[in-house]
GUGURO-987954 format. One record per residue (C-alpha): x, y, z; residue number from 0. Coordinates in nm, 2 decimals. Layout:
! GUGURO-987954
+--------+--------+--------+-----+
|      x |      y |      z |  nr |
+--------+--------+--------+-----+
|      X |      Y |      Z | NUM |
...
+--------+--------+--------+-----+
***
This chain:
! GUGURO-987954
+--------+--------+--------+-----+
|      x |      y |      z |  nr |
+--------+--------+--------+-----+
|   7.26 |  -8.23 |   0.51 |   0 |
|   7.07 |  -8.59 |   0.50 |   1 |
|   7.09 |  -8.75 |   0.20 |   2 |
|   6.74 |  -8.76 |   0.00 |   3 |
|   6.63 |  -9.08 |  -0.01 |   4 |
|   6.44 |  -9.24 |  -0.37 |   5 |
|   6.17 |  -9.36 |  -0.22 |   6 |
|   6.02 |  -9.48 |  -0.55 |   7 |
|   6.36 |  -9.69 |  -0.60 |   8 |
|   6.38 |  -9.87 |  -0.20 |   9 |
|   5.95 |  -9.95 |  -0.23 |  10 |
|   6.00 | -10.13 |  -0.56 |  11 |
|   6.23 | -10.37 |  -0.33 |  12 |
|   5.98 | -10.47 |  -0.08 |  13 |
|   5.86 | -10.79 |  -0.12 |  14 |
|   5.55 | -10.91 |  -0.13 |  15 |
|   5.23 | -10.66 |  -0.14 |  16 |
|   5.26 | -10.28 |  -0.10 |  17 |
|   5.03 | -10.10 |   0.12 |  18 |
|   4.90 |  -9.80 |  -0.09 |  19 |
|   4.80 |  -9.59 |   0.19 |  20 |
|   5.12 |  -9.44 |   0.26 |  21 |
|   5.32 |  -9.15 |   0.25 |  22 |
|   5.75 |  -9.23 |   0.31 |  23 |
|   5.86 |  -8.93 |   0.17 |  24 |
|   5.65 |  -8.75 |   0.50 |  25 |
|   5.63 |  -9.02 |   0.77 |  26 |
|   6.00 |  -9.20 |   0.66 |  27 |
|   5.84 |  -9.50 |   0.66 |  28 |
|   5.73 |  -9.73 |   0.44 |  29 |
|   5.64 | -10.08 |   0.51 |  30 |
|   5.48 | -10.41 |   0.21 |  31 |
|   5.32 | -10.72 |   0.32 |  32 |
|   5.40 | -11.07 |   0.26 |  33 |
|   5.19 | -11.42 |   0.25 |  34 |
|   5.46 | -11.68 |   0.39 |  35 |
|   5.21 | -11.96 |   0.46 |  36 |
|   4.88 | -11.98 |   0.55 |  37 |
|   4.75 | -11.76 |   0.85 |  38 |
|   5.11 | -11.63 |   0.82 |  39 |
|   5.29 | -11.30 |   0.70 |  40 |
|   5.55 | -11.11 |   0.70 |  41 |
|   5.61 | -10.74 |   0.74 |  42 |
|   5.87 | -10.60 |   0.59 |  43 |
|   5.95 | -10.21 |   0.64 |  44 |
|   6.22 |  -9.96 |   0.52 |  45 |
|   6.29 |  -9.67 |   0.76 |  46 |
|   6.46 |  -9.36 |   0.73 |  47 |
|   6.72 |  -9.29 |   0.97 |  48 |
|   6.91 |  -8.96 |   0.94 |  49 |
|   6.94 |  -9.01 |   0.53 |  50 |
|   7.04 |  -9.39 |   0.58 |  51 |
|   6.80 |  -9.65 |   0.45 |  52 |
|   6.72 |  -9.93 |   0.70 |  53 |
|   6.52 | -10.25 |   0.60 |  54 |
|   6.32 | -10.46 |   0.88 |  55 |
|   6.17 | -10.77 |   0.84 |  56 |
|   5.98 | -10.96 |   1.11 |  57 |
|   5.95 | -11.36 |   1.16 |  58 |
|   5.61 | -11.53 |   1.00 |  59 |
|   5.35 | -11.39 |   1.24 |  60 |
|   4.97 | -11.42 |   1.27 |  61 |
|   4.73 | -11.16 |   1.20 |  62 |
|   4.70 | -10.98 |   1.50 |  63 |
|   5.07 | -10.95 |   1.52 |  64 |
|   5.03 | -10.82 |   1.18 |  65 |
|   4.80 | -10.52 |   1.28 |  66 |
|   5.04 | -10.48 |   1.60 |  67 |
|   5.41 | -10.43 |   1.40 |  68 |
|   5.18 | -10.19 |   1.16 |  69 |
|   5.06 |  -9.99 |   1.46 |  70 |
|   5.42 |  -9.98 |   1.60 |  71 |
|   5.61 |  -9.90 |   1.31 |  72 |
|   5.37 |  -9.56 |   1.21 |  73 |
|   5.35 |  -9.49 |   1.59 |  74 |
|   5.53 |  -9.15 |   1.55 |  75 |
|   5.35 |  -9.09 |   1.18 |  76 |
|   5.02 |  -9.00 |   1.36 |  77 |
|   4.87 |  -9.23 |   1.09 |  78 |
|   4.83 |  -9.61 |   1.06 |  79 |
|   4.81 |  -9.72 |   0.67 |  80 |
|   4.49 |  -9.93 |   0.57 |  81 |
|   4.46 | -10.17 |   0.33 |  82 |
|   4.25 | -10.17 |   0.07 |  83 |
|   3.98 | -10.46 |  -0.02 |  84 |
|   4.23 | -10.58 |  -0.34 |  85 |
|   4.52 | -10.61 |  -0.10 |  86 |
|   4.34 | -10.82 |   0.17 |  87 |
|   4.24 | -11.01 |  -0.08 |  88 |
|   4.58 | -11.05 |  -0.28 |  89 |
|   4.78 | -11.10 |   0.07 |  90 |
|   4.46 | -11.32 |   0.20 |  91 |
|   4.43 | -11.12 |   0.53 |  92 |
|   4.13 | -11.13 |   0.77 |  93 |
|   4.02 | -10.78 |   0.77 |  94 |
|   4.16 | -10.54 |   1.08 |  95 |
|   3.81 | -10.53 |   1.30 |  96 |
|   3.71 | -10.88 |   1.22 |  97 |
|   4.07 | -10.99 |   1.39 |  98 |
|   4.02 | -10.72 |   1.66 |  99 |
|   3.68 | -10.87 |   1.76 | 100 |
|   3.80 | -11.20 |   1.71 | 101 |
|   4.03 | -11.15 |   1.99 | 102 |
|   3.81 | -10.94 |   2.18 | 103 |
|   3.58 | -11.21 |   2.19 | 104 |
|   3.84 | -11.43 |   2.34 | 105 |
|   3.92 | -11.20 |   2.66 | 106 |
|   3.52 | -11.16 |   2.73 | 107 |
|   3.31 | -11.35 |   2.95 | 108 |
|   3.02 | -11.53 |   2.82 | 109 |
|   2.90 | -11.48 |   2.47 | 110 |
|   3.08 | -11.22 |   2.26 | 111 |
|   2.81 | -10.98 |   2.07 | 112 |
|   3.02 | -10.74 |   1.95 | 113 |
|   2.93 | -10.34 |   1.92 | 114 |
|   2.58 | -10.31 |   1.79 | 115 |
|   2.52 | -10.19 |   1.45 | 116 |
|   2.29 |  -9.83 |   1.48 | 117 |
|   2.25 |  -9.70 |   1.15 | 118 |
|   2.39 |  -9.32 |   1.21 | 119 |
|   2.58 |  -9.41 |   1.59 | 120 |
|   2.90 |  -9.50 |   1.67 | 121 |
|   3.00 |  -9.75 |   1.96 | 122 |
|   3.34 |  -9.74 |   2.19 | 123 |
|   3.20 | -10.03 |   2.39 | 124 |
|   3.21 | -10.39 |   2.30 | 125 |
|   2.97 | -10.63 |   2.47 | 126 |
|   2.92 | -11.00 |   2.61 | 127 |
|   2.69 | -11.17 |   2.77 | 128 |
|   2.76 | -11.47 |   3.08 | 129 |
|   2.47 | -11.70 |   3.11 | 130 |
|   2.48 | -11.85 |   3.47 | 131 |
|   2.19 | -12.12 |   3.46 | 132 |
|   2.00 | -12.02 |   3.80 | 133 |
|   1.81 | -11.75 |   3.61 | 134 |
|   2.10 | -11.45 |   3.57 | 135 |
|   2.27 | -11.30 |   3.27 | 136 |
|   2.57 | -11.12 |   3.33 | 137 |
|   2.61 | -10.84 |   3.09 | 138 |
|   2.97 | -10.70 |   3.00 | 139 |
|   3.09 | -10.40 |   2.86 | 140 |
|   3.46 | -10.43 |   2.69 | 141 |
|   3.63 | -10.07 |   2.60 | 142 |
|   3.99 | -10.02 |   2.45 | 143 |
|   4.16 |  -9.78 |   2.68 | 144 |
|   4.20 |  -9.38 |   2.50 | 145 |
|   4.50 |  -9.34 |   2.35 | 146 |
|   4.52 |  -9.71 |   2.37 | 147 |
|   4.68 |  -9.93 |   2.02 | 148 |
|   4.55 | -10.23 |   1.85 | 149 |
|   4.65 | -10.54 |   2.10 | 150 |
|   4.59 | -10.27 |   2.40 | 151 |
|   4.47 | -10.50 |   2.68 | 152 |
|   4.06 | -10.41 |   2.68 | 153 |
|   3.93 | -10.25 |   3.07 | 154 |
|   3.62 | -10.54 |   3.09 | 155 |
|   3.34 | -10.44 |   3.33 | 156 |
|   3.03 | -10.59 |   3.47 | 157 |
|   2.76 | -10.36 |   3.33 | 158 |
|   2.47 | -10.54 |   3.52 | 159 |
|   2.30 | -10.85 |   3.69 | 160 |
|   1.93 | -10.89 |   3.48 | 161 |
|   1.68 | -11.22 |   3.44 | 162 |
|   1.64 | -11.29 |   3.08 | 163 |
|   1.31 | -11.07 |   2.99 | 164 |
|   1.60 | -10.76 |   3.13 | 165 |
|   1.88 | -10.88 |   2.97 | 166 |
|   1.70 | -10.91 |   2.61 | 167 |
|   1.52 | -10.53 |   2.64 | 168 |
|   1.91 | -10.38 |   2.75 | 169 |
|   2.06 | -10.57 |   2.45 | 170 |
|   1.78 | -10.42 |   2.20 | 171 |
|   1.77 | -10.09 |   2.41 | 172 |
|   2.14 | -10.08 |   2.31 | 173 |
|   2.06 | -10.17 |   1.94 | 174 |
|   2.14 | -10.53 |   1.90 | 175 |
|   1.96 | -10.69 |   1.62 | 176 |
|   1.76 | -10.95 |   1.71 | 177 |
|   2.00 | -11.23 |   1.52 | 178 |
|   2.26 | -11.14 |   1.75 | 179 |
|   1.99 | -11.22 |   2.07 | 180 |
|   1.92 | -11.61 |   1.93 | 181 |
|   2.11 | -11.75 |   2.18 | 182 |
|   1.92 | -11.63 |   2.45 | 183 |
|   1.63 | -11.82 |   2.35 | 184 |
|   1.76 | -12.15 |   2.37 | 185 |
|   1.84 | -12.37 |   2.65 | 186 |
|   2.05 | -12.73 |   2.58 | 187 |
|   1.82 | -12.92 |   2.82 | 188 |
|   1.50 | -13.09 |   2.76 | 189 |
|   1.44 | -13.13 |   3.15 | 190 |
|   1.18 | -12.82 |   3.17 | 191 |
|   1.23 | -12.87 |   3.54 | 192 |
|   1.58 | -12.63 |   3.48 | 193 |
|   1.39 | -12.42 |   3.19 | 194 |
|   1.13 | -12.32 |   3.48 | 195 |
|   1.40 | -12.20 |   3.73 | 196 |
|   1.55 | -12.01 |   3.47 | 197 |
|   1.22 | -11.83 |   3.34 | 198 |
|   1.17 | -11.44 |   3.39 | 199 |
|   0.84 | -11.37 |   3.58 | 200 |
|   0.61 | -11.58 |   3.76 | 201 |
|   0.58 | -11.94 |   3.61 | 202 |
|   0.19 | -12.04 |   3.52 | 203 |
|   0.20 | -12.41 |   3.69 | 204 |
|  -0.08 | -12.61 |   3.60 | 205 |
|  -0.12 | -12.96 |   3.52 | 206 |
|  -0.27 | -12.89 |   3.16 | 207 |
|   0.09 | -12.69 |   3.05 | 208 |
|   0.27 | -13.02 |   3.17 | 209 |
|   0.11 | -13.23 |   2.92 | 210 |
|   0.19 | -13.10 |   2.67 | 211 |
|   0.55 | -13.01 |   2.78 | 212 |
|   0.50 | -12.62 |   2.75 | 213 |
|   0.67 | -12.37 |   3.05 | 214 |
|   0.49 | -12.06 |   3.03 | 215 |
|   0.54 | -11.75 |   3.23 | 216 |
|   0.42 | -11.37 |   3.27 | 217 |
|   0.66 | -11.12 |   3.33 | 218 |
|   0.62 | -10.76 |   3.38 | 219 |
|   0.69 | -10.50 |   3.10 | 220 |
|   0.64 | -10.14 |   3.22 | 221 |
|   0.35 |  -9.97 |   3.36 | 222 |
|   0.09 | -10.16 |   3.20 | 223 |
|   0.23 | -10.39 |   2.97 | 224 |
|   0.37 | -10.76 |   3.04 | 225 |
|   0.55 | -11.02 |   2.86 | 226 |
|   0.46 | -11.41 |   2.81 | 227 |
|   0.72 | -11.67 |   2.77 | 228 |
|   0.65 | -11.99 |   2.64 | 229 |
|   0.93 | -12.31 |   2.65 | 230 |
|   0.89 | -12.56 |   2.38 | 231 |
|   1.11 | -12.87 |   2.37 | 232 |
|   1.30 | -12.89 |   2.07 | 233 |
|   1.51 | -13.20 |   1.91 | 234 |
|   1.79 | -13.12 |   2.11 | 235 |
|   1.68 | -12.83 |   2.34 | 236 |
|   1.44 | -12.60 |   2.48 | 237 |
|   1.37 | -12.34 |   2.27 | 238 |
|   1.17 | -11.99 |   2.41 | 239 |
|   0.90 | -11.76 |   2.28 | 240 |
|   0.86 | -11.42 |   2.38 | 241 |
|   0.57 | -11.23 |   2.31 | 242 |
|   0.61 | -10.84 |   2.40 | 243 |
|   0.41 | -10.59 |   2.48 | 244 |
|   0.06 | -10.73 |   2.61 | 245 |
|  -0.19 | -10.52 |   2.80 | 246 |
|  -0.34 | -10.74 |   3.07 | 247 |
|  -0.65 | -10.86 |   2.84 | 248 |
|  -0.40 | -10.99 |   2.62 | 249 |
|  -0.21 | -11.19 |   2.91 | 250 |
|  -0.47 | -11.34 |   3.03 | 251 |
|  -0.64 | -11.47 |   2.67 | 252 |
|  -0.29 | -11.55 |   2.57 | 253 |
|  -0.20 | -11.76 |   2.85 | 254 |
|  -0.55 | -11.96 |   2.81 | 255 |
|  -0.43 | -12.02 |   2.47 | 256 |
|  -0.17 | -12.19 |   2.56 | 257 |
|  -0.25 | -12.39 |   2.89 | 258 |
|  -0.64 | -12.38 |   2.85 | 259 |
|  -0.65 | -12.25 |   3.23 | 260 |
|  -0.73 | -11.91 |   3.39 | 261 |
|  -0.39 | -11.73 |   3.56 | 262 |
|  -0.38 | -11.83 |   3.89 | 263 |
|  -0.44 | -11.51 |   4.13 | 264 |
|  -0.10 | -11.54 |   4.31 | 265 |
|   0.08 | -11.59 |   3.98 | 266 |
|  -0.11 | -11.30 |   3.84 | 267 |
|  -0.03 | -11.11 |   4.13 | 268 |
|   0.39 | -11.15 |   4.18 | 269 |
|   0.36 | -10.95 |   3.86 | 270 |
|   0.14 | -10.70 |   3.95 | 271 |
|  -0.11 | -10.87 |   3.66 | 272 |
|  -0.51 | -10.76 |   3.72 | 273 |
|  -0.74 | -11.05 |   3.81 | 274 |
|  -1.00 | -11.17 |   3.58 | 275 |
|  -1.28 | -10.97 |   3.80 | 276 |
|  -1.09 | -10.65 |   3.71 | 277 |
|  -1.03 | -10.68 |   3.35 | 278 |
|  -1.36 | -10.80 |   3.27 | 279 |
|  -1.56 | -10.62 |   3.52 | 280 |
|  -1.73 | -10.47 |   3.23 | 281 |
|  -1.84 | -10.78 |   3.06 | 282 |
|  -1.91 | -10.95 |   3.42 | 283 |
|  -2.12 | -10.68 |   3.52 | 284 |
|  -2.35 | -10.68 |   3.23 | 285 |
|  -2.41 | -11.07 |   3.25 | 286 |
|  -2.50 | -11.11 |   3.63 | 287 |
|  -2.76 | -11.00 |   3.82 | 288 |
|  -2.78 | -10.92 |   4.18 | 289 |
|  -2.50 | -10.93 |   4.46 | 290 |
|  -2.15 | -11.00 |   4.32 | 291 |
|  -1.97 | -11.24 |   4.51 | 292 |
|  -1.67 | -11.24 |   4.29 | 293 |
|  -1.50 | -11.54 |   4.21 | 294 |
|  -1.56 | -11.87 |   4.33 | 295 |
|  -1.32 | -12.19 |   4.29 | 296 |
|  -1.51 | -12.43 |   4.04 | 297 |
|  -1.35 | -12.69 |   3.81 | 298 |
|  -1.43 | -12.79 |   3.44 | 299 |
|  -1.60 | -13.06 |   3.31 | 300 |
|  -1.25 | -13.25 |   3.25 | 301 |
|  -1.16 | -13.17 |   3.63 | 302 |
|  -0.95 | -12.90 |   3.54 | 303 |
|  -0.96 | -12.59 |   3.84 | 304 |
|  -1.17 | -12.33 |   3.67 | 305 |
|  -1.28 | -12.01 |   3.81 | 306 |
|  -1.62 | -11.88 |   3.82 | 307 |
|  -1.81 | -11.54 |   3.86 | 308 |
|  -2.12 | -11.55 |   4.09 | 309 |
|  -2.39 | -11.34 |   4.21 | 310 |
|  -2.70 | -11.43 |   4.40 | 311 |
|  -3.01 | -11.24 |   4.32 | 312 |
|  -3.31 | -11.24 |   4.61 | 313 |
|  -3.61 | -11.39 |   4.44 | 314 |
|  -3.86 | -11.31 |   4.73 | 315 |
|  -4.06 | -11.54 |   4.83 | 316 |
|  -3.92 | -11.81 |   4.58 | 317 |
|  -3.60 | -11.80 |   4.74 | 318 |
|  -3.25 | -11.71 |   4.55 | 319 |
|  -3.10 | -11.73 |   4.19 | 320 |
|  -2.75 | -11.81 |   4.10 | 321 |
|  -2.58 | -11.71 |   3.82 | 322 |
|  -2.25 | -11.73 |   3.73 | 323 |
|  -2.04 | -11.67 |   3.41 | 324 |
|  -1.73 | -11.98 |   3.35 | 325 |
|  -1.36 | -11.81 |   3.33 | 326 |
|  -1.31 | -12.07 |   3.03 | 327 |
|  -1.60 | -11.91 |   2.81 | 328 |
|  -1.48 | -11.55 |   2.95 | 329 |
|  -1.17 | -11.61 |   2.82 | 330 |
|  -1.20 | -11.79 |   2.44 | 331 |
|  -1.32 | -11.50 |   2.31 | 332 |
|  -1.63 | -11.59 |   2.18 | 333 |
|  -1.85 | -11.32 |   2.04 | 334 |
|  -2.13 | -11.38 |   2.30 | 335 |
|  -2.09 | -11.47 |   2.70 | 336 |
|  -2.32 | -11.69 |   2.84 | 337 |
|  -2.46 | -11.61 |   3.21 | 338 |
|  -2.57 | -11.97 |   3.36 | 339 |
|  -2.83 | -11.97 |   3.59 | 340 |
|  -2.92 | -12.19 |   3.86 | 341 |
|  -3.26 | -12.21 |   4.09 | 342 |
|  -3.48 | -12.07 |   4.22 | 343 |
|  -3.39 | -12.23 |   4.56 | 344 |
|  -3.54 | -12.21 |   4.90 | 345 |
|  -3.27 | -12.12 |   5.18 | 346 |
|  -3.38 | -12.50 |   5.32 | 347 |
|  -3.19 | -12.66 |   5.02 | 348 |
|  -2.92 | -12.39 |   4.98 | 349 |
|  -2.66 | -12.69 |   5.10 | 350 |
|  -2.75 | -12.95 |   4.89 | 351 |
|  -2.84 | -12.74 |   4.57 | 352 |
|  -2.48 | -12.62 |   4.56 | 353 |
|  -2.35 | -12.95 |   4.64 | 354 |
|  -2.56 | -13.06 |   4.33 | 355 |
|  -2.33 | -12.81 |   4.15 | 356 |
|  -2.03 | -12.97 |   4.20 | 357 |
|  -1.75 | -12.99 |   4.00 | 358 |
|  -1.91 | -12.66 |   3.85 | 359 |
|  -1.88 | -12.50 |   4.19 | 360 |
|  -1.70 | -12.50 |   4.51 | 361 |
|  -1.95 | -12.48 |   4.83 | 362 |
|  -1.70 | -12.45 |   5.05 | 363 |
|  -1.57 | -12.16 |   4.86 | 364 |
|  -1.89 | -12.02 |   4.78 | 365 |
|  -1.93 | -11.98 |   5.19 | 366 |
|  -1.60 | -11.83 |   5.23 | 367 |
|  -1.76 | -11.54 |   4.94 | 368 |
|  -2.12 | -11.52 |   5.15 | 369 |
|  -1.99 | -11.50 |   5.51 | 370 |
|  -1.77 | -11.17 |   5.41 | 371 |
|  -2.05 | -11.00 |   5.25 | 372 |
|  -2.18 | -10.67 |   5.45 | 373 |
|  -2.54 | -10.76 |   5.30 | 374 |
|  -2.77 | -10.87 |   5.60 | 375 |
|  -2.95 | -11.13 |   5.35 | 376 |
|  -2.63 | -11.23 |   5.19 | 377 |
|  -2.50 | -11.32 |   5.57 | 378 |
|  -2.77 | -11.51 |   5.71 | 379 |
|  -2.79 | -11.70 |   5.41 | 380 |
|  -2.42 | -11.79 |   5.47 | 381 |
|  -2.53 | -11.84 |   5.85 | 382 |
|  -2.79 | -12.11 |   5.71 | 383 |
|  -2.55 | -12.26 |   5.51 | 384 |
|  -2.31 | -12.30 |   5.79 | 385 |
|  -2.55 | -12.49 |   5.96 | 386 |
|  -2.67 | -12.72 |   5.70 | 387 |
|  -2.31 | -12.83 |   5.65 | 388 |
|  -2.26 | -12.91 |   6.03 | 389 |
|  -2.61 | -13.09 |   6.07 | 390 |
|  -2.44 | -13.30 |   5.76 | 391 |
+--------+--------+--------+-----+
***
């Protein structure tokens, strides 16, 4: 028969710090923690082996190697002892997980985020993110194989290929607070040359957003919804703004806001954005009179390319009317939208009455707007135009 071992009597000759959370007498082990110098420790063990006491001690060994010879030695226990707050404190011991994830951290790619923190979920899967610099984020998954022990090498897996605006919405869809998502709004360049490649979306370019040193773009959401990003230069680097969850009235004001020029149409439309005539058909409609032409290249009194919103109205005998309503004013907000008019003009001085116009209006571009109308009056007035810019 074994010998029955005093467990009280062989634990109060471990050195150094006790780990409470134990139980020799069942498991016939029991193991103390020692501080040998700093960001060092030993573990020291006693182990029961058929009645016969054996003590262990290992050399000075980091943290990690720490958790590992714990693991190890209460591998057959079905338990692994933890420490309480007062011992990592008395032994001055990083905590279990913060070691784990430090070293984690170190096998990901990219930037290490951790597992999110979901009030009332738990997480298996660590993640990073790998920021390329031509526009991709490479999102990582890290999970600790099952059955797998503290120091198990972690299976590390590509969970996706996104441009920023996707990247952010899987990270918060996943339930990463937005602290842990700062990093993806800064870039350490001031050349806004690299920002703009590296923007989500379809880039508003206009000279206005160059001056003053703004990149700002318009990205699709979901169904109906869209994002704007805005690039600032910072001291030392770019930093971004992202505004979430616009309807397309919203896009459009906001972008105005910031660049004080309407959304191009093909910008608008690589992100399936309505144009200005849809979103404020209503308000369009009620201002102008006559046939719609729609909109009509124009530029602002400071030279800036501006969009306008014409119709032509049949006067009779006194010829036609022109009114039109200025994307600018459409889009500040104010309470009340002005519809300019212009004429009466005969069809004789059609050419040089809109050539009179200019900057406000393109004639050119007004043409292009008259000759595809189906309305007979509408076309031969474009036909009479035609020919008053040839005779000229």
């Amino acid at each position: 028969m074994a010998k029955k071992i005093n467990w009280a009597g062989v634990i109060a000759k471990l050195p150094g710090v006790y780990v409470e959370d134990q139980d020799p007498e069942g498991c016939g082990v029991a193991v103390s923690l020692e501080a040998s110098a700093p960001g060092r420790w030993v573990v020291h063990a006693v182990r029961d082996e058929n009645g016969h006491i054996r003590f262990l001690s290992t050399s000075p060994c980091g943290a990690y190697a720490v958790f590992q010879h714990l693991e190890k030695l209460f591998a057959e226990a079905g338990y692994i002892p933890e420490l309480s707050e007062v011992e990592y404190d008395m032994l001055e011991l990083p905590p279990k997980d913060r070691v784990f994830h430090q070293t984690l951290a170190g096998k990901m790619p990219g930037v290490y985020l951790g597992m999110p923190e979901e009030e009332g979920l738990e997480w298996a899967a660590h993640y990073s993110v790998e920021v390329k610099g031509d526009g991709r984020y490479v999102l990582y998954s890290g999970v600790i194989p099952e059955g797998g022990v503290f120091g198990s090498e972690p299976e590390i897996d590509p969970s996706g290929v996104y441009d920023l605006s996707q990247v952010l919405d899987e990270l918060r869809l996943l339930g990463f607070a937005p602290t842990c998502l700062d990093f993806l709004y800064r870039f350490d360049t001031l050349d806004l040359s690299v920002v703009e490649r590296n923007l989500p979306g379809s880039v508003i370019s206009c000279p206005s957003a160059a001056e003053q040193g703004l990149v700002v773009s318009v990205c699709w959401e979901s169904e109906d919804r869209w994002k704007v990003f805005t690039a600032e230069r910072a001291e030392r680097e770019t930093r971004i703004h992202e505004q979430r969850d616009l309807d397309a009235r919203q896009v459009h004001h906001r972008v105005y806001e910031l660049v004080a020029q309407p959304i191009p149409a093909a910008a608008g439309e690589r992100v399936g954005l309505p144009p200005l005539e849809k979103v404020f058909s209503e308000s369009i409609s009620k201002k102008l009179k006559g046939f719609f032409l729609g909109q009509v290249q124009g530029r602002d009194e400071g030279g800036h390319v501006q969009t306008r919103f014409v119709s032509l109205q049949h006067e009779g005998k006194d010829g036609w009317s022109l009114y039109y309503v200025k994307s600018e004013e459409l889009l500040a907000g104010g309470r009340k939208l002005l519809a300019h008019h212009a004429g009466p003009f005969g069809e004789e001085r059609i050419y040089p009455f809109l050539e009179s116009l200019d900057p406000l209006l393109d004639p050119l571009d007004l043409h292009a707007r008259l000759s595809g109308q189906k309305n007979p009056d509408l076309f031969a007035l474009a036909k009479r135009f035609e020919e008053q810019m040839e005779a000229n």
